[in-house]
N, C-alpha and C positions, 0 to 999 in steps of 0.2 A: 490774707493777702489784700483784703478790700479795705483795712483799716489804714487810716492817715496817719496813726501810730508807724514812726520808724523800724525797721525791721528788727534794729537790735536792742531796740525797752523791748518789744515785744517778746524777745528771747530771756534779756533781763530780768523781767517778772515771771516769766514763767519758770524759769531756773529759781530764783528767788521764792518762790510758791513750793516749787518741788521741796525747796530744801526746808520751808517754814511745815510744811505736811510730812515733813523725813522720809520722802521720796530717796530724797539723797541724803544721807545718813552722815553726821559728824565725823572727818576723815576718813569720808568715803571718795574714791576717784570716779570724777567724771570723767562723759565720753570722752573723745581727742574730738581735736575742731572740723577733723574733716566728716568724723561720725554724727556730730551735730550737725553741720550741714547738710549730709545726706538728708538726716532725719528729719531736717525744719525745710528743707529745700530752698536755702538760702545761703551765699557767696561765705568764704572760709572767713574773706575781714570783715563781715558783719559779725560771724561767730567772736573773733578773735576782741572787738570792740564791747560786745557786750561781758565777755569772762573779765575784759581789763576793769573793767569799770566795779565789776563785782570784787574781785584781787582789792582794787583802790578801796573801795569801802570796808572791807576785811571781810566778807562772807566768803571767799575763795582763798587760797593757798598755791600756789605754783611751786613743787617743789623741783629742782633743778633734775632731768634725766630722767623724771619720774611720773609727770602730766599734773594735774590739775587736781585738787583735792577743796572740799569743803573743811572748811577751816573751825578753830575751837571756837565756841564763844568769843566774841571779842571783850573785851576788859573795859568796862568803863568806869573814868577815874574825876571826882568834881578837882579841875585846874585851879578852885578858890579855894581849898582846903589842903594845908600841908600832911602827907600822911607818906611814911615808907612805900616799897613792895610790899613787904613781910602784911602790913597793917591790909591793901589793897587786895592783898588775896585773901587774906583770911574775913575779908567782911565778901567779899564777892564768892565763897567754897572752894576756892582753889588751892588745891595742896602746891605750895612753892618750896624751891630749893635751891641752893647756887653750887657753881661751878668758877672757883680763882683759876681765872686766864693767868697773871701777872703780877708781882709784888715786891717793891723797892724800891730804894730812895733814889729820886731823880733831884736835879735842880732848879729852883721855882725860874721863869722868865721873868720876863718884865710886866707882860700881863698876869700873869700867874699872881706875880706877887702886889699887883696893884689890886687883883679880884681878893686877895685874902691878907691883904693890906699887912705885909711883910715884908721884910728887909729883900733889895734883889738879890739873887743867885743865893738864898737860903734852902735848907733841907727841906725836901717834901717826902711823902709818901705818894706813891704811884701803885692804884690797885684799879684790877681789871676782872671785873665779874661775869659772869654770865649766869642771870636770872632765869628759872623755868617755872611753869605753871602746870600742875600736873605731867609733869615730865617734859614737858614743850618748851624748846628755848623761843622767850619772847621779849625779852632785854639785853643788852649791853650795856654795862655801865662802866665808864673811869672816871674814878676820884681821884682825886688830889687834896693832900689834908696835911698843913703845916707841923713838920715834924715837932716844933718845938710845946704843941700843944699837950701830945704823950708821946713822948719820946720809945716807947719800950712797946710802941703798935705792933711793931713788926714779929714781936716775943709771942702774941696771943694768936690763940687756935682760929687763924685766919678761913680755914677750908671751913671750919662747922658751925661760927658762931658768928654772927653778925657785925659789922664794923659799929654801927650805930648803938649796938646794945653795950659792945665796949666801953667805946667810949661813955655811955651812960651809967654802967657803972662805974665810971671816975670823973661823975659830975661834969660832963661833957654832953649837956642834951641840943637838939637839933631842936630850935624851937620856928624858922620860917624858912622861905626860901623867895627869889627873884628867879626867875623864870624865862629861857626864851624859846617858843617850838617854831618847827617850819620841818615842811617836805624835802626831804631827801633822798639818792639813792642808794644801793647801798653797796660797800666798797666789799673789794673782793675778802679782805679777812673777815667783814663782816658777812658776807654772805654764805661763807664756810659757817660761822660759829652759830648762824640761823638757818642752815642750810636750804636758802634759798638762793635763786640767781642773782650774781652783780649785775647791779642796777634797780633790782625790787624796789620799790617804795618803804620807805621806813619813814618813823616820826623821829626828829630830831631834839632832845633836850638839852639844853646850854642852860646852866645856872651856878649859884651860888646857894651855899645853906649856912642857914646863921645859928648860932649857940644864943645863951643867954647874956642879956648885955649887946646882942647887935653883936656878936665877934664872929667874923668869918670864922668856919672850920669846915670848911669843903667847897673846892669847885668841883665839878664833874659835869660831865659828856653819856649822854643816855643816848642809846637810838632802839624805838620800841617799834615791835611788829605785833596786829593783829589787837590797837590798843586804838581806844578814844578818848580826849580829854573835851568835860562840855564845861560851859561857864555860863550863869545866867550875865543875860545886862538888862539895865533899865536905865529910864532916861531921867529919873527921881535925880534932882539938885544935887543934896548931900549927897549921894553915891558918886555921881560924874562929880563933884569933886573929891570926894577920897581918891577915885580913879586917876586924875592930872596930878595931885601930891603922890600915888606911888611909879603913877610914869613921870615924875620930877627924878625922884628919888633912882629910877632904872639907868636913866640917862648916865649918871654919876657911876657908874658900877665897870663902867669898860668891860661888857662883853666884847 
């Protein structure tokens, strides 16, 4: 109580302690807020400010009805290197698996078909996944992939085999991607299929992925829980300009 430290770092680290000493054990539930204030002898929105801040960072889980839980490992992903799920878990030990939400042909819009540079109102494919990590859902993902590219997508063992590895076996490889994240919250179907509350915090991915040759062959809409993307920068010449030629190049993409 004599420290100049804020009430609720001081709660934050020591929570963060507990769980780095497995005090608190890997989806294990902590107290409720008012059991922590008892215990710390400190107001329920100090309690409540310092679990937000851990939730934001991913070392907590909120699951909706249920209290507050230490969270899996968080995922961390380098944002300069194009790489699947599939590739992400398997270099990180996480056994992954998915779950098809959704699967059909819709028709491209006007951005749709300006991001995968197609004719408008042409056929798409519309697929809706849900990504887990040892059994944990911690993705959603929808693609959108021009039907005219393989037409006969829709015929393959969508539930067990991976879209990417398809199309790769018929010389359809994903070789980059354009990229945009940002904080969001998260909508109510989203928050069923992560069974977390609407609103949680989720990381938001907007992109485009490119074949060989530069050809569009996917937009898609990710939104990840419990995940970090890091990027190195430096202030080295040649790098800050490769950086201005591919934010030349992003501008042109109509996100």
């Amino acid at each position: 109580m004599n420290s100049k430290v804020p009430y609720y770092l001081q709660l934050k680290d020591l929570l963060y302690e507990q769980m780095s000493n497995r005090y608190y054990k890997k989806g294990q539930k902590l107290p409720s807020e008012s059991e922590l204030a008892h215990e710390h002898g400190i107001s329920r929105p100090t309690v409540r400010q310092a679990l937000g801040e851990l939730v934001q960072e991913g070392y907590l889980v909120k699951k909706r009805g249920l209290g507050t839980f230490v969270a899996e490992p968080i995922v961390k992903n380098n944002a300069q290197i194009f790489t699947t799920f599939a590739e992400e878990m398997n270099q990180t030990g996480h056994k992954h698996s998915a779950k098809l939400i959704e699967k059909r042909i819709v028709t491209a819009t006007k951005k749709m078909s300006l991001d995968l540079q197609i004719p408008q109102e042409s056929d798409i494919f519309k697929f809706v996944r849900l990504r887990l990590a040892d059994g944990e859902p911690v993705v959603i993902r929808t693609s959108y992939i021009p039907y005219s590219i393989y037409p006969n997508l829709l015929e393959e063992d969508l539930e067990n085999d991976l879209v990417y590895d398809i199309l790769g076996r018929n010389n359809i490889i994903p070789m980059k991607s354009t990229q945009r994240f940002q904080a969001v919250g998260a909508l109510p179907e989203e928050a069923d299929l992560l069974n977390i509350k609407e609103g949680d915090p989720l990381l938001l991915w907007n992109g485009i992925v490119f074949g060989e040759g530069g050809r569009p062959i996917e937009q898609m809409r990710a939104v990840y829980l419990g995940y970090q993307f890091f990027i190195e920068q430096s202030r080295d010449n040649n790098n800050s300009t490769q950086v201005m030629e591919e934010w030349k190049e992003l501008s042109t993409l109509h996100f």
